[in-house]
N, CA and C of each residue as an Amber inpcrd file, in Angstrom:
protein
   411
  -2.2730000  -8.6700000  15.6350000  -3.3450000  -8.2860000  16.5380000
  -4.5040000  -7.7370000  15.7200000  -5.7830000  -8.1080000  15.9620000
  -6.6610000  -7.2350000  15.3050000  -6.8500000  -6.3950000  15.7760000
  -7.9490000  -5.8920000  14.9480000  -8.9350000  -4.4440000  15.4920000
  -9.7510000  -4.3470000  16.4090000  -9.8400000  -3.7640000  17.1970000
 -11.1270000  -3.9150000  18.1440000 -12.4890000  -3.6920000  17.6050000
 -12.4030000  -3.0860000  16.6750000 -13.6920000  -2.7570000  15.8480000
 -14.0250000  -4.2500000  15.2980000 -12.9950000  -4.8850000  14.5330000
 -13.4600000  -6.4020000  14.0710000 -13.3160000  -7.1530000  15.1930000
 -13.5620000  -7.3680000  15.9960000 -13.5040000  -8.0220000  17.0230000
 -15.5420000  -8.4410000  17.4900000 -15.9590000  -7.1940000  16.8050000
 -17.2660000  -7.3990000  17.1820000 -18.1520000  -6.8320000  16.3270000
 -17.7960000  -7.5590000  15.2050000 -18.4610000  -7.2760000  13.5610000
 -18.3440000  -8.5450000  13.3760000 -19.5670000  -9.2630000  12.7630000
 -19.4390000 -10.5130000  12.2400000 -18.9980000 -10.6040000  10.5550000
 -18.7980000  -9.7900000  10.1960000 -17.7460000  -9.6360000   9.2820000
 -16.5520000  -8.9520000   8.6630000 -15.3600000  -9.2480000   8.3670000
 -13.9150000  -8.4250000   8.2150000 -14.2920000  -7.0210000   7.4280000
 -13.3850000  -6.3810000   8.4120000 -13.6390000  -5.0070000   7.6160000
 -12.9030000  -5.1130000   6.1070000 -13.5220000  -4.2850000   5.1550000
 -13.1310000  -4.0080000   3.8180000 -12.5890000  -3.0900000   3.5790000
 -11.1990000  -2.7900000   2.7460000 -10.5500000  -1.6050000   2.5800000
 -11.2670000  -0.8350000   1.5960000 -11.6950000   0.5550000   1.9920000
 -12.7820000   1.3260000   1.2870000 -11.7410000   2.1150000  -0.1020000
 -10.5950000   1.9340000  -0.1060000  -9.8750000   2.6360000  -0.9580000
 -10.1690000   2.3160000  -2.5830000  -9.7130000   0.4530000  -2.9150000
 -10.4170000   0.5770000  -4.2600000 -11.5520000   1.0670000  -4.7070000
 -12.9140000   1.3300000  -3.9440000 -14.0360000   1.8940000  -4.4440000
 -13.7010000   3.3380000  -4.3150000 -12.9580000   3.9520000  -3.6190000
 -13.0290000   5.0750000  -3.6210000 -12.2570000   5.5740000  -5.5540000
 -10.9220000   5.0970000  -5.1730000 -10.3250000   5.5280000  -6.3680000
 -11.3380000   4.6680000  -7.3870000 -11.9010000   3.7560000  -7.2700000
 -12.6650000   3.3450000  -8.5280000 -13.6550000   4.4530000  -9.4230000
 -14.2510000   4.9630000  -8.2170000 -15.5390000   6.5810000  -8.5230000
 -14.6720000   7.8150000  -8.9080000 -13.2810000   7.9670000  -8.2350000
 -12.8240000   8.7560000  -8.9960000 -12.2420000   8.4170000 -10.2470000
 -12.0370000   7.2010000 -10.5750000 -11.6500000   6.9620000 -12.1640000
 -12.9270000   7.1100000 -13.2570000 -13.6350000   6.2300000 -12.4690000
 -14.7420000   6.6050000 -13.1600000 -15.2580000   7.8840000 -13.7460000
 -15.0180000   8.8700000 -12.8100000 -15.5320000  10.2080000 -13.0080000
 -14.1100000  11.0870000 -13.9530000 -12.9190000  10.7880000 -14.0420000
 -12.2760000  11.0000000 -14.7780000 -12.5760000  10.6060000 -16.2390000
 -12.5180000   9.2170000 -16.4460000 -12.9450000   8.8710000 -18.0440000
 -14.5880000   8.9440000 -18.2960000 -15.5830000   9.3670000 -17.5150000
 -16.4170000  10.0080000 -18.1050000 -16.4970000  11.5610000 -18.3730000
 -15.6980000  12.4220000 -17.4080000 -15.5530000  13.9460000 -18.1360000
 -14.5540000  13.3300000 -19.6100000 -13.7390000  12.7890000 -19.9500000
 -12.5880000  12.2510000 -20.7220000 -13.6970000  12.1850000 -21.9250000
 -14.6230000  11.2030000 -21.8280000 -15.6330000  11.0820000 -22.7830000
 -16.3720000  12.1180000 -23.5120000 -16.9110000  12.6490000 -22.4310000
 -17.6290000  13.7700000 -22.4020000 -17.4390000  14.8290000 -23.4140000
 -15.9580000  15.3470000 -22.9490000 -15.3740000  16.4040000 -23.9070000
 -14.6340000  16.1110000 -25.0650000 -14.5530000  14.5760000 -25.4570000
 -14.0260000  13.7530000 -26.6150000 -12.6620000  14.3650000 -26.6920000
 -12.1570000  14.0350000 -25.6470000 -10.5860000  14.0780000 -25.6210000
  -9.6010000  12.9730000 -25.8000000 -10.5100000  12.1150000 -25.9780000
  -9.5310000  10.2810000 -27.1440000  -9.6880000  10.6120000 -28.2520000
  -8.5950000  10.6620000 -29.2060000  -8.0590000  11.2150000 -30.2160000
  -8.4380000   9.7270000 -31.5370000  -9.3600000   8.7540000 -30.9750000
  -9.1280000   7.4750000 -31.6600000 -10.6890000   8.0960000 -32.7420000
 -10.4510000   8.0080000 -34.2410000 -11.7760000   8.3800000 -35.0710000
 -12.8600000   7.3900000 -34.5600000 -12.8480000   6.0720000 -34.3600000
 -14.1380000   5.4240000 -34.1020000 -14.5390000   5.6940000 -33.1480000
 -13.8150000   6.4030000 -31.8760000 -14.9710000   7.2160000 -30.5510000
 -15.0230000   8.5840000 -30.6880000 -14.8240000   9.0160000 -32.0440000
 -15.1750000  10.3420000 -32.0730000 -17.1200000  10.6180000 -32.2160000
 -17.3330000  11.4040000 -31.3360000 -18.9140000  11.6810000 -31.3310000
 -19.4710000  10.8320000 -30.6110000 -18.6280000   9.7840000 -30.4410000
 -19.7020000   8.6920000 -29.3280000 -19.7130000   9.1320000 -27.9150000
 -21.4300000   8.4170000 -27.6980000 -21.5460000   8.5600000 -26.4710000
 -21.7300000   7.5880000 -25.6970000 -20.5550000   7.5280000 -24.6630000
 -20.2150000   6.4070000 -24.3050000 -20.7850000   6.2150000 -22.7030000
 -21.7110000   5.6160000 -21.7600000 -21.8260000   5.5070000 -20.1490000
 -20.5020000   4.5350000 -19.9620000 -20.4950000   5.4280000 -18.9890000
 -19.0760000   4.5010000 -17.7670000 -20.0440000   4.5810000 -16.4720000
 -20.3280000   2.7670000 -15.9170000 -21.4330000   2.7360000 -15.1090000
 -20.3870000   2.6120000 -14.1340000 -19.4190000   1.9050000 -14.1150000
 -18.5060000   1.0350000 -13.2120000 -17.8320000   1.4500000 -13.1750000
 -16.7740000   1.2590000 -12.3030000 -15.0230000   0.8340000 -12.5590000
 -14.7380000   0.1060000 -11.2160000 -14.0810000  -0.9580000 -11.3070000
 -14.2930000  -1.6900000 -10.2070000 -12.2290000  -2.0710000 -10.2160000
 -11.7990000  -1.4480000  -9.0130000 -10.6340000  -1.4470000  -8.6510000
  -9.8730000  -3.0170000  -8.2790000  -9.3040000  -3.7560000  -8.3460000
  -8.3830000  -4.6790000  -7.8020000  -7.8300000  -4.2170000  -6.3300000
  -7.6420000  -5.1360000  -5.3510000  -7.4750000  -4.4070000  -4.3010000
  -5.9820000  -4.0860000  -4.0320000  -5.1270000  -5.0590000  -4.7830000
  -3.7160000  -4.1290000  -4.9670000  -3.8510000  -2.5310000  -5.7860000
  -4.5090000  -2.8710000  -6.4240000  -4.5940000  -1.3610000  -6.8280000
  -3.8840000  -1.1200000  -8.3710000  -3.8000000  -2.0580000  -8.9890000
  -2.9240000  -2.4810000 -10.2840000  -3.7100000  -2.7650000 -11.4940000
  -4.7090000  -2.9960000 -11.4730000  -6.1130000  -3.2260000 -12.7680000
  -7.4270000  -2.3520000 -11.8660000  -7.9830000  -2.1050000 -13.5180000
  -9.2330000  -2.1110000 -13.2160000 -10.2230000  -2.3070000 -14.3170000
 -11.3600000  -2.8800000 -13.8810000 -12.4240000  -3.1880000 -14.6740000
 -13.1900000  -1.8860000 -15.3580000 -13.5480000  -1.3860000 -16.3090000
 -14.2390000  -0.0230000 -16.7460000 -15.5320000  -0.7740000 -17.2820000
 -17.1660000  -0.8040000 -16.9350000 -17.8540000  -1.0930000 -17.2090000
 -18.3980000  -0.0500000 -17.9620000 -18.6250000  -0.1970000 -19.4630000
 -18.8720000   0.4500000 -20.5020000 -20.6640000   0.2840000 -21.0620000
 -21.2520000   1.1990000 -21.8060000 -22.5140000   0.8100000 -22.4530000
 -22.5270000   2.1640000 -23.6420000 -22.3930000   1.8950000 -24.5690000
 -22.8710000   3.0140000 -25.9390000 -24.0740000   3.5570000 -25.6830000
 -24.3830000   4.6160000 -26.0460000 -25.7610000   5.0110000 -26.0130000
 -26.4750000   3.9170000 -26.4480000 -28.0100000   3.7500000 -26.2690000
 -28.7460000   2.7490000 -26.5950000 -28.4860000   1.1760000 -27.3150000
 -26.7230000   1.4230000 -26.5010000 -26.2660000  -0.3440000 -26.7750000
 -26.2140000  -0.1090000 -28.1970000 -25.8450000   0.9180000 -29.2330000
 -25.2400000   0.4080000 -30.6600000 -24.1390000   0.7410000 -31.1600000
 -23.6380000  -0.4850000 -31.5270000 -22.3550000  -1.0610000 -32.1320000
 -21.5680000  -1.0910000 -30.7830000 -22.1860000  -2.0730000 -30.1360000
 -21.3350000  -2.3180000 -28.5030000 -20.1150000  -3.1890000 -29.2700000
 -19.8000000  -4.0330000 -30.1030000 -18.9610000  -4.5260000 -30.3170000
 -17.8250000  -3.7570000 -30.4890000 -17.9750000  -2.7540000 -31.6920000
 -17.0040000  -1.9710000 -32.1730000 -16.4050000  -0.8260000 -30.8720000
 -17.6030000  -0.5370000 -30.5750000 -17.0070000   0.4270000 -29.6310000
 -16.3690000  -0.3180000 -28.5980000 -16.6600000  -1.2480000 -28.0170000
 -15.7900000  -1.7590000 -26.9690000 -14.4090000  -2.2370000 -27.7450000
 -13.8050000  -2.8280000 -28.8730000 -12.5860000  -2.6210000 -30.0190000
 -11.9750000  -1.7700000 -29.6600000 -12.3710000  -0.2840000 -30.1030000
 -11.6260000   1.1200000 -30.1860000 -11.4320000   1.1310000 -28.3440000
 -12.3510000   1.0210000 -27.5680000 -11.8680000   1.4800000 -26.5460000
 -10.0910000   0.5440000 -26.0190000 -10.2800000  -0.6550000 -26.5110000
  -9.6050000  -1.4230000 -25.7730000  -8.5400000  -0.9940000 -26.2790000
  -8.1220000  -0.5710000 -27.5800000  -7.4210000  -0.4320000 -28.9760000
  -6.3400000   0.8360000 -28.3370000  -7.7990000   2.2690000 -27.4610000
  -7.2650000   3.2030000 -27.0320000  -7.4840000   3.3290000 -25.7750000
  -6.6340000   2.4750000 -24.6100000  -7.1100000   1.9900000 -23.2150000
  -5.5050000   2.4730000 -22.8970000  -4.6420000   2.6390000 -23.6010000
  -3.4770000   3.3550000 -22.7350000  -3.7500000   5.1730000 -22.7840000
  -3.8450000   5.3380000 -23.8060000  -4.2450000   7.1840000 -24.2290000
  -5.1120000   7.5500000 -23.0600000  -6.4480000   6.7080000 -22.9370000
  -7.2850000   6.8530000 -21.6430000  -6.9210000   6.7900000 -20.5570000
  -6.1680000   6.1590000 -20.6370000  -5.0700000   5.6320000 -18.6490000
  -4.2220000   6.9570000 -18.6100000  -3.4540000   7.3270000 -20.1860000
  -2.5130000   8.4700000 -19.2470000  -3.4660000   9.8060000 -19.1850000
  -4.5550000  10.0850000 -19.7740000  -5.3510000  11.3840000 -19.6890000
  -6.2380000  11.1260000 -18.3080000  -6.8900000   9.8470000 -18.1760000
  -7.1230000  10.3090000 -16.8320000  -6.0150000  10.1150000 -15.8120000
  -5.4330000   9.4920000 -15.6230000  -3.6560000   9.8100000 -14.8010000
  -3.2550000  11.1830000 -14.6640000  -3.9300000  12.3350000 -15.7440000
  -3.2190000  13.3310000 -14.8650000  -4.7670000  14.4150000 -15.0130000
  -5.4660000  14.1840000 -14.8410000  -6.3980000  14.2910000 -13.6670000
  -6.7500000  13.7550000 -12.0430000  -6.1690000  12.8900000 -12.3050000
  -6.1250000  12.2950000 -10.7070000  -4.4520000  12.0110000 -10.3290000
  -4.5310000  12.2450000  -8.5690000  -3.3400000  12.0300000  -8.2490000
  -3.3320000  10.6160000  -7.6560000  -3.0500000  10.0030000  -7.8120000
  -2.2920000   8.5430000  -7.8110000  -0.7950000   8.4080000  -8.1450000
  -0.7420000   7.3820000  -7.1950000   0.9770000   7.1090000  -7.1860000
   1.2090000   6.1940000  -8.4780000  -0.0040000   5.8020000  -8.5490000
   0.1640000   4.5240000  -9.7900000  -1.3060000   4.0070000 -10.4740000
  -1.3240000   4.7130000 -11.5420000  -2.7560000   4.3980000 -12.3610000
  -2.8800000   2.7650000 -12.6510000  -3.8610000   2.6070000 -12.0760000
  -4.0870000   0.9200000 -12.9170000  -4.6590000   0.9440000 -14.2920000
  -3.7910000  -0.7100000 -14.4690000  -4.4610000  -0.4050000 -16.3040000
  -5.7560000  -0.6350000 -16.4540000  -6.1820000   0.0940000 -17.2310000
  -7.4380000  -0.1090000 -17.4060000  -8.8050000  -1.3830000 -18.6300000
  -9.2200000  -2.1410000 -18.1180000  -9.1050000  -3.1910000 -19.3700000
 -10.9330000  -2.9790000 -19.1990000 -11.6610000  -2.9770000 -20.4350000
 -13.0740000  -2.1750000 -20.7680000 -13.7820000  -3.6960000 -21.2040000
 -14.8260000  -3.3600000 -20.0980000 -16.1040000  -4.2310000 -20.8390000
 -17.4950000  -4.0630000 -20.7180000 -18.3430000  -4.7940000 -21.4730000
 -19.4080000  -4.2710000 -21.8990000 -20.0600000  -3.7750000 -20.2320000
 -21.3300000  -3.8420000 -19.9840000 -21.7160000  -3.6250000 -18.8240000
 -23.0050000  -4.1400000 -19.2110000 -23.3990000  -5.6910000 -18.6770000
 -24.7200000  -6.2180000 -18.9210000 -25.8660000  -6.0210000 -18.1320000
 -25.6630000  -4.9560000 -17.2080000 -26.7590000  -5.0220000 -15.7610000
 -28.3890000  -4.2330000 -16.6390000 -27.6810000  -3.1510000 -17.5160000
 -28.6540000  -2.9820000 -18.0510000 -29.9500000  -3.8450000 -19.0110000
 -29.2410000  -5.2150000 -19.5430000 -30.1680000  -5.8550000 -20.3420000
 -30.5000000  -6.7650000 -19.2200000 -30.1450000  -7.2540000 -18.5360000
 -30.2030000  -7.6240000 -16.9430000 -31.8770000  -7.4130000 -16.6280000
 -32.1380000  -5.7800000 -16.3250000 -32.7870000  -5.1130000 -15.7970000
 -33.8390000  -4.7840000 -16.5730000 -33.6940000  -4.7940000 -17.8600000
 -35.2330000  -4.7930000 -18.6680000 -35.3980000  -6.5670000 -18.5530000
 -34.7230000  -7.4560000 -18.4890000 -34.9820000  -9.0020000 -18.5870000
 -35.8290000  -8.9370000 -17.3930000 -35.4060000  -8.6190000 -16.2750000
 -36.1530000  -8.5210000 -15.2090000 -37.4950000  -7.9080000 -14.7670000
 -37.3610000  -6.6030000 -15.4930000 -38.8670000  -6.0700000 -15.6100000
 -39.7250000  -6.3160000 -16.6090000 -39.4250000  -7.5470000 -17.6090000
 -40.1070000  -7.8820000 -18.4920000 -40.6250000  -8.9790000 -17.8370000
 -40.2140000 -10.0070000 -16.6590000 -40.5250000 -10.4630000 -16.0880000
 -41.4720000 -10.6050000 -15.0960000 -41.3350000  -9.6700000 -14.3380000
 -42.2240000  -8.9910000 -13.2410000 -43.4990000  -8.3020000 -13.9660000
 -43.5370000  -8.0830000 -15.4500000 -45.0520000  -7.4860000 -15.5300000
 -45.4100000  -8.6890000 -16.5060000 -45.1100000  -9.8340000 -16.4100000
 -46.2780000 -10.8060000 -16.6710000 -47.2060000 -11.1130000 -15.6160000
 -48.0320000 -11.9910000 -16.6370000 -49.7910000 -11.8040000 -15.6020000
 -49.5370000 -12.7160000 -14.4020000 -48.8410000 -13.3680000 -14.7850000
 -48.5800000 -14.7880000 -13.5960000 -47.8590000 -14.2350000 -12.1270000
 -46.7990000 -13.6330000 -12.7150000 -45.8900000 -12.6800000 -11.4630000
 -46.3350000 -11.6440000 -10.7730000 -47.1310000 -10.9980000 -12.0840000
 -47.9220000  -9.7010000 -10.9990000 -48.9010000 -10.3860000 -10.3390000
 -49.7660000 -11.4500000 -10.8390000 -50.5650000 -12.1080000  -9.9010000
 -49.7690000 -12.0780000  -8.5010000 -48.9260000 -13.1460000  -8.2800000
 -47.9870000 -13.4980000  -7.0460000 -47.9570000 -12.6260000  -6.1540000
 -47.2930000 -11.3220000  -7.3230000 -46.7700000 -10.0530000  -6.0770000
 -48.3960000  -9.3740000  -5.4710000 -49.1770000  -9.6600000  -6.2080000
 -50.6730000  -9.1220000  -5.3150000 -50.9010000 -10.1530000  -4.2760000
 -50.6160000 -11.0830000  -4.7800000 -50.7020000 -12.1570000  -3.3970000
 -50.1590000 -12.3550000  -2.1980000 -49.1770000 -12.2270000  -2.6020000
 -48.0220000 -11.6210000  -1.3370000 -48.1310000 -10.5350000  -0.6220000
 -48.4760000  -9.3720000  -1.5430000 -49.2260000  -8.2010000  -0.7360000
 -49.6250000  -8.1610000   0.3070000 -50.7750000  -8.6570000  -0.1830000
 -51.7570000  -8.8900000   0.8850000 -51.8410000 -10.0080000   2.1390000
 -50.9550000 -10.6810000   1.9350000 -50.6250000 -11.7140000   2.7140000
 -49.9840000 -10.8160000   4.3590000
């Protein structure tokens, strides 16, 4: 039987739980970062953004979207993280209560070069032309 609520939504409801525990993982391995409590020497002193974490909806993986300060040595650092991706799973595991930590598997996070591609875009002469055109339209 469904829901009466989906019954008159033109689209299926979504279980809000992976995003939820996703923000709290997130917010676990960035205090984790923060206070350089991974014991691995190549993330010692680094400063690492955790933009993401994007849950599986069983609840068994998750994605950790990563960026180094000003994107240097994204290679290496994404290495060490992956290298030390269980140490990270059990330190934030007991910060959060979960019945069952998903593993955690780290990658870069491209939205940022994304987003200067895009605003490098939008302030050429041709595009800003457009968007005045449209404006006013």
């Amino acid at each position: 039987m469904k829901n009466p609520h989906d019954l008159f939504s033109s689209k299926p409801a979504t279980n809000q739980r992976p995003l939820k525990v996703g923000e709290e993982i997130r917010r676990a391995i960035s205090g984790i970062f923060l206070r350089g409590e991974v014991h691995s020497i190549d993330l010692f002193g680094a400063s690492i953004t955790v933009s993401e974490v994007r849950v599986s909806p069983d609840m068994k993986n998750a994605s950790v979207f990563i960026m180094p300060l000003a994107g240097e040595q994204k290679k290496e650092k994404l290495e060490a993280l992956r290298v030390a991706a269980p140490e990270i799973r059990y330190l934030a595991s007991k910060k959060l209560k979960l019945r069952y930590m998903p593993k955690l598997h780290f990658e870069l996070d491209n939205s940022f070069d994304e987003a200067q591609r895009i605003n490098i875009l939008l302030q050429k002469p041709e595009v800003a032309r457009d968007l005045v055109k449209e404006m006013k339209d």
